[in-house]
C-alpha positions as CSV (number, residue, x, y, z in Angstrom):
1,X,-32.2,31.4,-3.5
2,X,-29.0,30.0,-5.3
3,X,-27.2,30.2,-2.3
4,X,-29.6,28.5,0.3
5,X,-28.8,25.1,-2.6
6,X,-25.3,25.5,-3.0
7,X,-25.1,25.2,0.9
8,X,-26.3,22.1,1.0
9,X,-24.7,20.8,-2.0
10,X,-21.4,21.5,-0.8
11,X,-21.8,20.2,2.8
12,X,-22.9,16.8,0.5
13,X,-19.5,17.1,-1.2
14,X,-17.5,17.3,1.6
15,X,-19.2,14.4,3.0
16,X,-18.5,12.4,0.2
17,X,-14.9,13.1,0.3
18,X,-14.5,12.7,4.2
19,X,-16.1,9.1,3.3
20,X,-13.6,8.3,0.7
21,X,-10.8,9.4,2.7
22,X,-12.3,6.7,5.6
23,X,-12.2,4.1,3.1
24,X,-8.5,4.4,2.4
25,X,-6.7,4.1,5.7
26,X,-3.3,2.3,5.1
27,X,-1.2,2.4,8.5
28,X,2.4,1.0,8.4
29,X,2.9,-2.3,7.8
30,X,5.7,-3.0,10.9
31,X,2.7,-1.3,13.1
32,X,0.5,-4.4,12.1
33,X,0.5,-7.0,14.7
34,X,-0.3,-10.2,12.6
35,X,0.1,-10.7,9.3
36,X,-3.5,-11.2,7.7
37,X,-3.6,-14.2,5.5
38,X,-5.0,-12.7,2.6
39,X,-2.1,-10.2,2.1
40,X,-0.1,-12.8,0.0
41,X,-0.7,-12.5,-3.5
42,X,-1.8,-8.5,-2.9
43,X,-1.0,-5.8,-5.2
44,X,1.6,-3.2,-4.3
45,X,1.8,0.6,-5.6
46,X,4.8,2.7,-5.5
47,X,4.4,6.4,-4.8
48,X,2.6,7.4,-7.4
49,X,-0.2,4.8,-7.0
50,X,0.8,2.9,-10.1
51,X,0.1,-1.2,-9.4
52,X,4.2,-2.6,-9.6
53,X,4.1,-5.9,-8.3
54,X,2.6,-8.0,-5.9
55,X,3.4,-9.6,-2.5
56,X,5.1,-12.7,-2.9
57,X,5.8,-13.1,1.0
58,X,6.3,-11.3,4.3
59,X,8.5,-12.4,6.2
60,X,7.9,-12.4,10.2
61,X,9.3,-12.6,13.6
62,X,8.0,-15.3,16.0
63,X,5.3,-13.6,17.1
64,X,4.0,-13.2,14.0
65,X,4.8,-9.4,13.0
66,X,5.7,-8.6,9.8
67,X,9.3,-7.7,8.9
68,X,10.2,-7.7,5.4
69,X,8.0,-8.0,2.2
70,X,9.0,-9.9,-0.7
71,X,7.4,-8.3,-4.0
72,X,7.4,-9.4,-7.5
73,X,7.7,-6.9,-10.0
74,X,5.9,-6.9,-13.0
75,X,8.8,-7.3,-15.1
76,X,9.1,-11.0,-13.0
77,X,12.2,-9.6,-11.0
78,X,12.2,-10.0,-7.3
79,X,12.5,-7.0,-4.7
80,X,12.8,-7.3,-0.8
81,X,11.2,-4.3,1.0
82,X,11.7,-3.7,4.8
83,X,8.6,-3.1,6.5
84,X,9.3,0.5,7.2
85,X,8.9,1.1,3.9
86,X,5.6,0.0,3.0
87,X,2.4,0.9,4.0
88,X,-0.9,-1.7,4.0
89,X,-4.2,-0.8,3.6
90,X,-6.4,-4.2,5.2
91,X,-9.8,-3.0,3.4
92,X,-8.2,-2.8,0.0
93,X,-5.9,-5.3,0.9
94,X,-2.9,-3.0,-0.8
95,X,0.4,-2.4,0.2
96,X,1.7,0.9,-0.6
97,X,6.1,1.4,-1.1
98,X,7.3,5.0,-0.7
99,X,9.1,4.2,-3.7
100,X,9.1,4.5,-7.4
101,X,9.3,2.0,-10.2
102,X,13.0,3.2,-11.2
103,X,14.1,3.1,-7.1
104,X,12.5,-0.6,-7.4
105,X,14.0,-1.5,-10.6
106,X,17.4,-0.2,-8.8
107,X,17.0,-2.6,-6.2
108,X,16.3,-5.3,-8.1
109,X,19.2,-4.6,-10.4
110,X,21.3,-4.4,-7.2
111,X,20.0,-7.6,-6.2
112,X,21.2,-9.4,-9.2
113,X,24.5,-8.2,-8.5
C-alpha cells in the first residue's frame, strides 16, 4: 500500500521541479536579438547566484543587438562585461556573469588603472 502513494508523490515532485527548471531559462545575452527595455536597471548574479550589481547599460550595434553590458557593482564601481559573458533570463529579468565577485572586483580595479 505505501508504495502505490509514494508513486504518485514522486511523479508530483518531479513535476514540480521540471516546472521550476521552465521558469528559469536564461539564454546568452549576444543570442538576444533586441535589447528589451526593461533590462536597464536589472540585477546581475555572478556564478554563484549572489545579486553583484546591476545593469547600468548595454551597449548595441545598429541593429539593436546587444554587445557589451555596463554593470554597477555594489561597492559603486563600474564593470564592462562583453556579452559572451553574461547570460539573461527575460522572465526574471536577470542577467547572469560566469564570474565571481573577486574576478569582478579585478576588473574593476583594472579599470581604474
Amino acid at each position: 500500500m505505501t508504495f502505490r502513494i509514494a508513486l504518485p508523490v514522486v511523479f508530483l515532485c518531479s513535476l514540480s521541479i521540471a516546472a521550476s527548471a521552465e521558469d528559469f531559462a536564461p539564454m546568452a545575452l549576444n543570442s538576444v536579438g533586441r535589447v528589451p527595455a526593461k533590462i536597464a536597471g536589472a540585477p546581475v548574479k555572478d556564478i554563484h547566484g549572489a545579486i553583484v550589481g546591476t545593469v547600468a547599460k548595454i551597449e548595441t550595434d545598429g541593429q539593436g543587438k546587444p554587445l557589451r553590458a555596463d554593470v554597477t557593482l555594489n561597492g559603486g564601481r563600474m564593470v564592462f562585461l562583453d556579452t559572451v559573458n553574461l547570460s539573461y533570463d527575460e522572465n526574471a529579468n536577470v542577467l547572469v556573469t560566469g564570474l565571481d565577485q573577486q574576478q569582478l572586483a579585478q576588473l574593476a580595479d583594472e579599470r581604474r588603472g
